[in-house]
N, C-alpha and C positions, 0 to 999 in steps of 0.2 A: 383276517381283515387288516389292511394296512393304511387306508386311508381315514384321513382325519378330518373332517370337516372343518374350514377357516371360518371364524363370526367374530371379526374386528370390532370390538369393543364392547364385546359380554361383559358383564360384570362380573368380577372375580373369576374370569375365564382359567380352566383349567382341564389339561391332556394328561389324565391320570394314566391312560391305555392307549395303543392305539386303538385308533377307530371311535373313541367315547372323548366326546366333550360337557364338561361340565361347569355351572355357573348359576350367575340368576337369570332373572327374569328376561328373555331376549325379548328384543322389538318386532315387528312385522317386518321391517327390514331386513333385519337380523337373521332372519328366519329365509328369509329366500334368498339372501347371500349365501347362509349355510346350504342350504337347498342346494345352489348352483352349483357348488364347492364338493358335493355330494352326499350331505346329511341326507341318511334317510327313514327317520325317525326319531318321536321326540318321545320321553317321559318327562311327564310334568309333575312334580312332587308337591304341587300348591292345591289345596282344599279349592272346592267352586264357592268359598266363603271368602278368597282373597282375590280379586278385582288384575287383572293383569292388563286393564289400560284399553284391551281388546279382545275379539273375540277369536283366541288361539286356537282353538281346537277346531275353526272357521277357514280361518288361516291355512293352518297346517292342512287342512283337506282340498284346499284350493290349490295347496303345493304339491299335492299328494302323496304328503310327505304319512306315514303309519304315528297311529296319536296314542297315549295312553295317560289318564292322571291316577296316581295315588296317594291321595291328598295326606298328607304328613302335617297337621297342623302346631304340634309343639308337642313338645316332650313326651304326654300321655301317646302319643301317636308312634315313640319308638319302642316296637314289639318286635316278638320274635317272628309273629304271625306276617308284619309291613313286610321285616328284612326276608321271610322266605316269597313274602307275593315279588317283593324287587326280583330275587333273584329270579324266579320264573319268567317273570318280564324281560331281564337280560337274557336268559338264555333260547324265549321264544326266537328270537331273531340276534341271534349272533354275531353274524356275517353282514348285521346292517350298522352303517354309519350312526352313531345315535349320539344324542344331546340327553344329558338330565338335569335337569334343574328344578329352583323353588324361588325364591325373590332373593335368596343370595349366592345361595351354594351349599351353606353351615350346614342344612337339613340333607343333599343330599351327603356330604360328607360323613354324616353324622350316622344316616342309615346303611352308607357302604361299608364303614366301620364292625355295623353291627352286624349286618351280613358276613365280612370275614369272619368275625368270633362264634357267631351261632348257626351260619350257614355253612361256613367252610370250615368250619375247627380252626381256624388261627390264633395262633397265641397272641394275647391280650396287648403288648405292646405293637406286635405286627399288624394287630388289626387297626390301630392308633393309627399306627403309619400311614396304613389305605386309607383310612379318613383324611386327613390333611392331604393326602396326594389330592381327593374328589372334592375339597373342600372346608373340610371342618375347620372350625375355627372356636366360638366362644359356648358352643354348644360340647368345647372335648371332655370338660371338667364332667356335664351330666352321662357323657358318654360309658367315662371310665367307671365313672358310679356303675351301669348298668353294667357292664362288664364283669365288677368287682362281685357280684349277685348272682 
């Protein structure tokens, strides 16, 4: 997969890979820019307890875009059990343009992280690194806790 979907003015937008863009919360605009651009699929890392303005998973079916949430809502919610459902997620579809996000980024960062360390075997600072490429930010300190365990 070598294209990357454009979405001008995601929030803490970020091209950790080709093909995967990651951020927060996109707009309905947002979404069928990336669309046009050839997003074709979204993970959405926000609980149906956090309000995203609109009805996304509405949206994204009217783009026909492939929808998924795995709601990550803080800290108790980064398992070993999320970081193998993500990975499954990513690898159901591969070959597709995909977006993941949560209302900033930190959470997906945070769980690509833990995925490297507990899914992949990567060593504990490499897996840091994949975090902050996807995202993380203030969430690295709890990160490296679970890592350190």
């Amino acid at each position: 997969m070598t294209q990357t979907p454009d979405i001008p003015g995601l929030p803490n937008l970020q091209n950790p890979e080709p093909g995967y863009v990651s951020g927060g919360q996109p707009t309905p605009d947002q979404l069928e820019t990336a669309t046009n651009s050839g997003l074709g699929r979204v993970i959405n890392l926000r609980p149906p307890t956090e309000s995203a303005g609109f009805d996304e998973a509405g949206k994204a079916a009217e783009l026909g875009l492939d929808y998924e949430v795995l709601g990550i809502a803080g800290m108790p919610d980064l398992s070993r059990e999320n970081a193998r459902k993500l990975d499954d997620l990513l690898n159901e579809h591969a070959d597709t343009p995909t977006l993941i996000h949560c209302a900033s980024g930190n959470r997906v960062g945070a769980l690509m992280a833990l995925r490297a360390a507990w899914v992949q075997d990567k060593p504990r600072d490499e897996a840091l690194e994949i975090g902050r490429r996807w995202g993380l930010t203030k969430m690295e300190g709890a990160v490296s806790q679970l890592l350190d365990h």
